[in-house]
N, C-alpha and C positions, 0 to 999 in steps of 0.2 A: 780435743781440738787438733792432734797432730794428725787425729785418720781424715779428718777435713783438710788439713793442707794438702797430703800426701794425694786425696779425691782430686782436689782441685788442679794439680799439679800433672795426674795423667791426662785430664782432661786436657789438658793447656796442651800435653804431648802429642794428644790423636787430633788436635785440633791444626795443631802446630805442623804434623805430616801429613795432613789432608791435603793444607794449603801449599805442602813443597809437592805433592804428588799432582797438583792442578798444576801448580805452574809449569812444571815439567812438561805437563801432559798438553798444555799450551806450546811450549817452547818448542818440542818434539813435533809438532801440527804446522806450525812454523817453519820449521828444518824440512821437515818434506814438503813442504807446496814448493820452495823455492830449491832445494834438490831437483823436483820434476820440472820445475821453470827452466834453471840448468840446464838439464837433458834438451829438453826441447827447445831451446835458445840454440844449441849448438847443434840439434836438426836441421831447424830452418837456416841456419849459416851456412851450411854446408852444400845443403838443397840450394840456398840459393846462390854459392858460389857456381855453379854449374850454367847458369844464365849471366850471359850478357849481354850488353848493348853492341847492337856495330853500327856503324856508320856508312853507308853508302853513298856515293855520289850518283845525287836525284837526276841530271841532266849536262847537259854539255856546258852550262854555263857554272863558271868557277865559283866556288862559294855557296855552295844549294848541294846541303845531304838532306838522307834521308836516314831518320835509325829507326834499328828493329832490335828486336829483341833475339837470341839466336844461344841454344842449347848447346855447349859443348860437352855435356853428358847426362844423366839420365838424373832428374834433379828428383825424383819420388824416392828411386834405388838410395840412391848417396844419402838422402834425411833419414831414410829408415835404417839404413846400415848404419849411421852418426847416432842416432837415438837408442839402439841394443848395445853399442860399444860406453855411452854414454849411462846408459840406464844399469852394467853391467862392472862399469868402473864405481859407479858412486854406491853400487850395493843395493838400487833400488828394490830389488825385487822380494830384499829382505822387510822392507816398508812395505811396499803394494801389492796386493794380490790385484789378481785382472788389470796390470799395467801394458797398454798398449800405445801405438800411435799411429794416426789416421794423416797420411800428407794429403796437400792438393795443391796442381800447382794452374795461379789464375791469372789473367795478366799480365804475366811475367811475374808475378810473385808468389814465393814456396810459403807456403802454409801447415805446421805442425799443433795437431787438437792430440795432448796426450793427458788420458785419462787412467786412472785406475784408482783402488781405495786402501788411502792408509789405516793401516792398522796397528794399534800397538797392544801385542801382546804382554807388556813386561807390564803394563797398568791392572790386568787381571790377576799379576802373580801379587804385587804390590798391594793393592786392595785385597787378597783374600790373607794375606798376612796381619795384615792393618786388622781385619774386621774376623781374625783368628777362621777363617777361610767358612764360614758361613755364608760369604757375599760373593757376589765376580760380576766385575768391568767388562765388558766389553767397548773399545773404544774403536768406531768405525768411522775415517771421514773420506768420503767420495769427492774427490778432486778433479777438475778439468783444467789446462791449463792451452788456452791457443796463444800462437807467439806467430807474426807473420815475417818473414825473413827482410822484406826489404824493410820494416819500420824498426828493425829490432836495433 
């Protein structure tokens, strides 16, 4: 009866690290979508500090503008150079391979689509110890994330 509990007992164990190795491997899926939200939240801010409104007076008569929208620097340049500083602070590149960012600026407003795909290699090392390295994880999840600067 004792090699039955002792049975029962590892099992409960590989049971018991599967479920902390998902949730991780959840929590960690989690952590980088909103890391790359991050980044590119603080593209389109940047991007779109570079646009502003002006106001013009439309005619002779007082009280009658007109507004425009009007670039006081290069709002494409600025998000892309905010998203490498950003994506280079937070480490991303250790998460994402093929991490990029696509600006467009419409409207008047800066628009950041940053994609690339997380990967975690420490779930392969993890699992091949769990399963005495017979097995391997590969855990791939391809992320896009667009954020447009004026709703943001």
């Amino acid at each position: 009866m004792a090699f039955g509990e002792v049975f029962k007992g590892l099992v409960y164990a590989t049971i018991g690290l599967l479920l902390l190795i998902f949730s991780m491997t959840l929590a960690a899926t989690g952590v980088g979508y909103f890391e790359l939200r991050r980044a590119a939240e603080a593209a389109a801010w940047s991007g779109q500090s570079q646009i502003e409104q002006d106001f013009t007076n439309s005619s002779e008569a007082q009280g009658y503008f007109s507004s425009g929208l009007q670039e006081t620097g290069d709002p494409v340049e600025t998000a892309e150079q905010q998203f490498q500083s950003s994506a280079q602070a937070e480490h991303l590149s250790n998460l994402f391979q093929g991490l990029q960012a696509q600006v467009t600026v419409q409207s008047g407003e800066v628009t950041v689509e940053a994609t690339g795909t997380l990967e975690l290699s420490w779930l392969s090392q993890a699992f091949q110890a769990i399963m005495g390295g017979n097995e391997s994880v590969n855990w791939q999840v391809p992320m896009r994330v667009t954020v447009t600067g004026g709703s943001v």
